[in-house]
C-alpha positions as CSV (number, residue, x, y, z in Angstrom):
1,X,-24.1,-54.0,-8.2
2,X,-20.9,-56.2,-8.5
3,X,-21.4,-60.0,-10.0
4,X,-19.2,-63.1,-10.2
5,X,-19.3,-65.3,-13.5
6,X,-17.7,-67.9,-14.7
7,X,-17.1,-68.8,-18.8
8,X,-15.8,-72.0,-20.0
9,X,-13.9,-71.0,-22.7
10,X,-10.2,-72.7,-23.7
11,X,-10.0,-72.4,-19.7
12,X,-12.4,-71.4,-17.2
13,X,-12.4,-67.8,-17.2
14,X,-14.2,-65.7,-13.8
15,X,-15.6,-62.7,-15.0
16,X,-15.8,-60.0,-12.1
17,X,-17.9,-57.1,-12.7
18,X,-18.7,-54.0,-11.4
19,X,-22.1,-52.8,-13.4
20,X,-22.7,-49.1,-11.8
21,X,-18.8,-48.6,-12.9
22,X,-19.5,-50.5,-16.6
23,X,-16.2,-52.3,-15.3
24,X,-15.0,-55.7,-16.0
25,X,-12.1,-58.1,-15.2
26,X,-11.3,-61.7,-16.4
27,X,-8.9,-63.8,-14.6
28,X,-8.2,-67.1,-15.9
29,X,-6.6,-69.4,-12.5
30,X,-5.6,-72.2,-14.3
31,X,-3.7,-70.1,-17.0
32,X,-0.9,-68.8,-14.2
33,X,-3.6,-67.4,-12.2
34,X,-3.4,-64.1,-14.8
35,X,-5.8,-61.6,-15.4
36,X,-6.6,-61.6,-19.0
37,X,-8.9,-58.7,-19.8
38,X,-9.9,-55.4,-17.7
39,X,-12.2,-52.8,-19.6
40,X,-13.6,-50.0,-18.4
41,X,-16.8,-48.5,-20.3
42,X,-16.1,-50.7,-23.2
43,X,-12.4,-49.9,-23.4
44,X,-9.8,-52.6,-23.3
45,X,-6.9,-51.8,-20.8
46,X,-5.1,-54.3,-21.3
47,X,-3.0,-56.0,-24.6
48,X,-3.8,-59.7,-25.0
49,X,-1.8,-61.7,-27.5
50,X,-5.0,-64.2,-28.3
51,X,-3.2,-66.8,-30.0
52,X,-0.1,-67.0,-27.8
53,X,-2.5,-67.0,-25.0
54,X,-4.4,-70.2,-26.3
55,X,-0.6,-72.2,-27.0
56,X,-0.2,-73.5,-23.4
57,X,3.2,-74.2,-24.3
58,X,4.1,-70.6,-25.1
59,X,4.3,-67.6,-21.8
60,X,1.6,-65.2,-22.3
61,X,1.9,-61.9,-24.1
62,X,-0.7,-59.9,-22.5
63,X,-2.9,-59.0,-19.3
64,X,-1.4,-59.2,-16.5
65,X,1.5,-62.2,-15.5
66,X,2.6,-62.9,-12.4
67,X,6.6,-62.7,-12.0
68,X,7.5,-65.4,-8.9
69,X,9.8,-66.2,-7.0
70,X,12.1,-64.0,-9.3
71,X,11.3,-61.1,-11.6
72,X,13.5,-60.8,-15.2
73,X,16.5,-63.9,-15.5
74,X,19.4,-65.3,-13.8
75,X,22.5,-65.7,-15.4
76,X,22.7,-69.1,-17.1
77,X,19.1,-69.6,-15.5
78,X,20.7,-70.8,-12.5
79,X,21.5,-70.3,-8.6
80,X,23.0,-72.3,-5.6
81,X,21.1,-72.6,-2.7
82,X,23.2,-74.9,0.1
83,X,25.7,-76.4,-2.3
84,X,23.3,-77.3,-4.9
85,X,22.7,-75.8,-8.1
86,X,19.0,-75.2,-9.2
87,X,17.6,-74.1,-12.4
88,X,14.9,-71.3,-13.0
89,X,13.8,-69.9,-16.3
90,X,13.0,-66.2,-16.5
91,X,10.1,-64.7,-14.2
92,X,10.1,-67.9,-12.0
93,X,6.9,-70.3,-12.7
94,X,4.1,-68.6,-10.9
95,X,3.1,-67.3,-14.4
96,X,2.8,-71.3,-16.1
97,X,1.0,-73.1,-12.9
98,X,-2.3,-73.6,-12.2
99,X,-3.9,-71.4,-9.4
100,X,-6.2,-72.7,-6.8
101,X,-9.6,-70.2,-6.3
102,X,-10.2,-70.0,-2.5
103,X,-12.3,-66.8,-2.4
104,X,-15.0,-64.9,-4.3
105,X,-17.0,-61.9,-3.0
106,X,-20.1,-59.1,-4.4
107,X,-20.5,-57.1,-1.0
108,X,-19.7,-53.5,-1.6
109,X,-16.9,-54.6,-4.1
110,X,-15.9,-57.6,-6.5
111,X,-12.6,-59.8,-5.8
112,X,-11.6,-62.8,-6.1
113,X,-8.8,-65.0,-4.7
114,X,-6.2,-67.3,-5.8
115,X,-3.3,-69.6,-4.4
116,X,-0.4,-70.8,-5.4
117,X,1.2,-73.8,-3.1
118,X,4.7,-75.2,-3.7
119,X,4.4,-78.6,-4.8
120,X,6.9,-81.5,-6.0
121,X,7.5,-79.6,-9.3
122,X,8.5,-75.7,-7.8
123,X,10.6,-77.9,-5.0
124,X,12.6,-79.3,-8.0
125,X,13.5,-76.0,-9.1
126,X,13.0,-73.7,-5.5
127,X,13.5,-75.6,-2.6
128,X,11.3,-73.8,-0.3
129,X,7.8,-74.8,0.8
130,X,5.2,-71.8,0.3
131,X,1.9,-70.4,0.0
132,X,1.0,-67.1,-2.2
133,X,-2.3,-66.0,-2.1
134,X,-3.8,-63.2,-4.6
135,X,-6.8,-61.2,-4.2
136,X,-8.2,-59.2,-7.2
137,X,-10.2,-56.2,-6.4
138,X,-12.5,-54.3,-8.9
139,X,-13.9,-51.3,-7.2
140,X,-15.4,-48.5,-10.1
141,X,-12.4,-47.4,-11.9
142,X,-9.7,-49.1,-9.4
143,X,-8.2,-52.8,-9.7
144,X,-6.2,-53.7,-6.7
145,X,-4.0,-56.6,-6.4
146,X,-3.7,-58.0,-2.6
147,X,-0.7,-60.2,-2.6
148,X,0.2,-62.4,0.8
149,X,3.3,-64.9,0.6
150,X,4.3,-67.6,3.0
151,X,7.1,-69.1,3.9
152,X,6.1,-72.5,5.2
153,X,9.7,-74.2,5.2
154,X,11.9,-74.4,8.2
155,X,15.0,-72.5,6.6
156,X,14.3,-68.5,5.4
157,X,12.8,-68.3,1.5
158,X,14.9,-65.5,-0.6
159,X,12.3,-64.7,-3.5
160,X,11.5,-61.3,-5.5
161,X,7.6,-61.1,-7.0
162,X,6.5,-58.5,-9.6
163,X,3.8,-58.3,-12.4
164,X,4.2,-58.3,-16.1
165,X,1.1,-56.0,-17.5
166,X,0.7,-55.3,-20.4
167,X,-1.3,-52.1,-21.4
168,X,-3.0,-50.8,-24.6
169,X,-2.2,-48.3,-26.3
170,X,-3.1,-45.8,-29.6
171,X,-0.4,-43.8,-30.7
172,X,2.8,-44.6,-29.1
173,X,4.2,-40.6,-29.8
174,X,1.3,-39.7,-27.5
175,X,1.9,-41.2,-24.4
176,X,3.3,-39.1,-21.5
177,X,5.2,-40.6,-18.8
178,X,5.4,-39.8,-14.6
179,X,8.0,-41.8,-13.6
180,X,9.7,-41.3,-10.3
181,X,12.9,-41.6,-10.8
182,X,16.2,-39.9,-12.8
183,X,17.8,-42.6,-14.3
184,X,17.4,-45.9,-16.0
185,X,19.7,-49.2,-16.7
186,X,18.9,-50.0,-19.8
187,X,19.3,-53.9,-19.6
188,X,20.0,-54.9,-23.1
189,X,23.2,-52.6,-23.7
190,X,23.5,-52.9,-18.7
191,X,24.6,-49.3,-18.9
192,X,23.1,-46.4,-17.0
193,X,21.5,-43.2,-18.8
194,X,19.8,-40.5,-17.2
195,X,15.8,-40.1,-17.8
196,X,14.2,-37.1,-19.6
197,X,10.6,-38.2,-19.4
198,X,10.4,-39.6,-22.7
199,X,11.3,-42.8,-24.6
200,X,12.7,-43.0,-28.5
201,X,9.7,-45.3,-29.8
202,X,11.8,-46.1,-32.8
203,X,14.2,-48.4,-31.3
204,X,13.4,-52.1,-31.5
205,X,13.0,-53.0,-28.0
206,X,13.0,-50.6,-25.1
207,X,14.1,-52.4,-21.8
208,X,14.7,-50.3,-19.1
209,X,14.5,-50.6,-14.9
210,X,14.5,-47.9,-13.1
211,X,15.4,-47.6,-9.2
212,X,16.1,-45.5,-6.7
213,X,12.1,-44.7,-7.2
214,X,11.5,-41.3,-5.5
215,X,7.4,-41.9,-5.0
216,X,5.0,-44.7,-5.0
217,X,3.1,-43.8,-7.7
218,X,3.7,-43.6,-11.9
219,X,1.8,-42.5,-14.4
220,X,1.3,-42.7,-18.2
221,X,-1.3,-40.3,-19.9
222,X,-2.4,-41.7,-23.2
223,X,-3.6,-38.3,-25.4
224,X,-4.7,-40.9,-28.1
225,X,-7.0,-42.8,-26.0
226,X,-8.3,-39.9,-23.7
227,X,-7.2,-42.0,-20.6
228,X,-4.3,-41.5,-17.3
229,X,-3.6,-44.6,-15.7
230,X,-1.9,-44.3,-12.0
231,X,0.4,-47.0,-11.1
232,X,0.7,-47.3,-7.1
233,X,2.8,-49.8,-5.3
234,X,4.7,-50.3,-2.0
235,X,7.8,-49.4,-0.7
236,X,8.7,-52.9,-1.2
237,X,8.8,-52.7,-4.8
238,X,12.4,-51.8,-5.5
239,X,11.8,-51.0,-9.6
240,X,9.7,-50.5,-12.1
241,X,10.4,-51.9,-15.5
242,X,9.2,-50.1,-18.8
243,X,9.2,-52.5,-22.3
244,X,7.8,-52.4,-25.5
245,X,8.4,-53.8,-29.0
246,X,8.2,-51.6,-31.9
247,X,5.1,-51.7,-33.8
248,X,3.2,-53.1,-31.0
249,X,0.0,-51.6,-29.6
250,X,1.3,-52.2,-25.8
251,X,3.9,-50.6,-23.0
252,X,4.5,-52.5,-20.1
253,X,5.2,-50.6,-16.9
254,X,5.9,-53.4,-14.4
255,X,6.3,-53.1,-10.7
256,X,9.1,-55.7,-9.4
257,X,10.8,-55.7,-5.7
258,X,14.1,-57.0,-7.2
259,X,15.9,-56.9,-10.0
260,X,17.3,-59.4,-12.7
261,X,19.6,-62.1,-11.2
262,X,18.5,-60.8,-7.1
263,X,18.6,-64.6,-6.3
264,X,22.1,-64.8,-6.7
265,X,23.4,-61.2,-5.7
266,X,21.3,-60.8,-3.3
267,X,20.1,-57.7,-4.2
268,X,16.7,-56.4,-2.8
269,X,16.0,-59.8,-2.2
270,X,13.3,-60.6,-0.3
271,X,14.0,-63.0,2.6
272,X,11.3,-64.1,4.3
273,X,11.7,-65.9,7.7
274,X,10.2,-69.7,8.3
275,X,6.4,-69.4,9.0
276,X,6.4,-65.8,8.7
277,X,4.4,-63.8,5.9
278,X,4.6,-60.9,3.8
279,X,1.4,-58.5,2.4
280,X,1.5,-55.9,-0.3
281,X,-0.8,-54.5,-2.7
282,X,-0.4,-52.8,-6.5
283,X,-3.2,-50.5,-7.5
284,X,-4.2,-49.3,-10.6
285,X,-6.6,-46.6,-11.2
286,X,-7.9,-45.2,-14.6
287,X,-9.5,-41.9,-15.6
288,X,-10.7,-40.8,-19.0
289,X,-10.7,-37.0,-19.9
């Protein structure tokens, strides 16, 4: 039996949930269209930072935020498009702006839909006319996020999209990593290093992209928590992004399609044509052992 509820909290808050699985997901539209919560037989997925959550003036630490029209920063937070210069902060501002719910359905599965339309405040800062429509999935231990953008300007849109989640975690010394790939850039120091499989969990910040991804699926086995999370995407994601803090109970393993400053190098940059559109999904499955 899947359900569709809805919470007034600090925001309104759709609760989807899947009751044969004992699975839950919160998405909060107005909050950046973000899902806030998933748990699975009790069991929070996901890290929420509740306080930074509830400061609408502060970018959420936690769930899961959307990275659009450009995953990680450009340099000086600019770009030129046609002679003029724009300015974009880091991750783009699909993450800050209200989302519009067009969709909600309980047959055979629970999602949920949201949009994102350019308006007079993106065209300030990214000159393109658009339409990006989510649609969260919760099927028994699965969460699938159908993504569909739209260029509805007359000139092609360059953009990159990605997603920010933040997972829980025990024991940071007992997590395992699957990553497809070799090597890493780490982005604080920008030099490359080849990838053993494992991270030094002492360091301050760990912030590192990897390409040249060799599959479509990662995954990280928590021995702590007794759980494997699967991380599949597209071919159109270009990288994945690991980052943590140190003495934080959260990893992020993010799945963009272009890396930091793409809107002015150009690379793996998305460009979409006008009135064409562009569909691809991210799935995440869990399993406890």
């Amino acid at each position: 039996m899947f359900t569709i509820t809805q919470q007034q909290q600090q925001y309104k808050t759709y609760i989807l949930t899947d009751n044969t699985a004992n699975s839950q997901l919160e998405v909060v539209p107005e909050r950046g269209g973000i899902i806030t919560r998933w748990r699975m037989q009790g069991e929070e997925i996901l890290y929420l930072d509740v306080e930074r959550f509830a400061n609408p003036e502060l970018s959420v630490r936690g769930g899961v935020p959307i990275l659009f029209p450009i995953c990680g920063n450009l340099l000086d937070n600019s770009y030129t498009y046609n002679g003029q210069q724009y300015t974009l902060k880091q991750h783009g501002f699909g993450r800050d702006l209200p989302w519009e719910v067009t969709e909600q359905n309980t047959e055979g599965k629970v999602s949920l839909s949201v949009v994102l339309k350019s308006n007079e405040s993106t065209r300030a800062v990214y000159p393109f006319d658009f339409q990006v429509t989510f649609t969260y999935t919760l099927q028994g231990n699965t969460l699938v996020i159908h993504q569909v953008y739209q260029n509805l300007s007359s000139t092609p849109m360059p953009f990159s999209a990605g997603f920010h989640p933040y997972f829980q975690c025990g024991n940071k010394s007992q997590l395992e990593f699957e990553i497809p790939s070799g090597q890493y850039l780490d982005q604080r120091t920008k030099e490359m290093h080849p990838f053993s499989g494992n991270f030094d969990f002492n360091r301050d910040e760990i912030d590192f992209a990897f390409g040249y991804l060799q599959s479509l699926s990662a995954t990280v086995t928590d021995n702590s928590r007794k759980l494997k999370l699967t991380l599949n995407y597209d071919h159109i994601y270009a990288m994945l992004v690991f980052w943590t803090l140190k003495g934080k109970d959260f990893y992020c393993l993010e799945p963009w399609m272009a890396g930091r400053n793409s809107l002015n190098t150009g690379e793996n940059l998305i460009m979409l044509e006008p009135g064409a559109s562009k569909s691809t999904s991210v799935r995440l499955r869990v399993n406890y052992f």
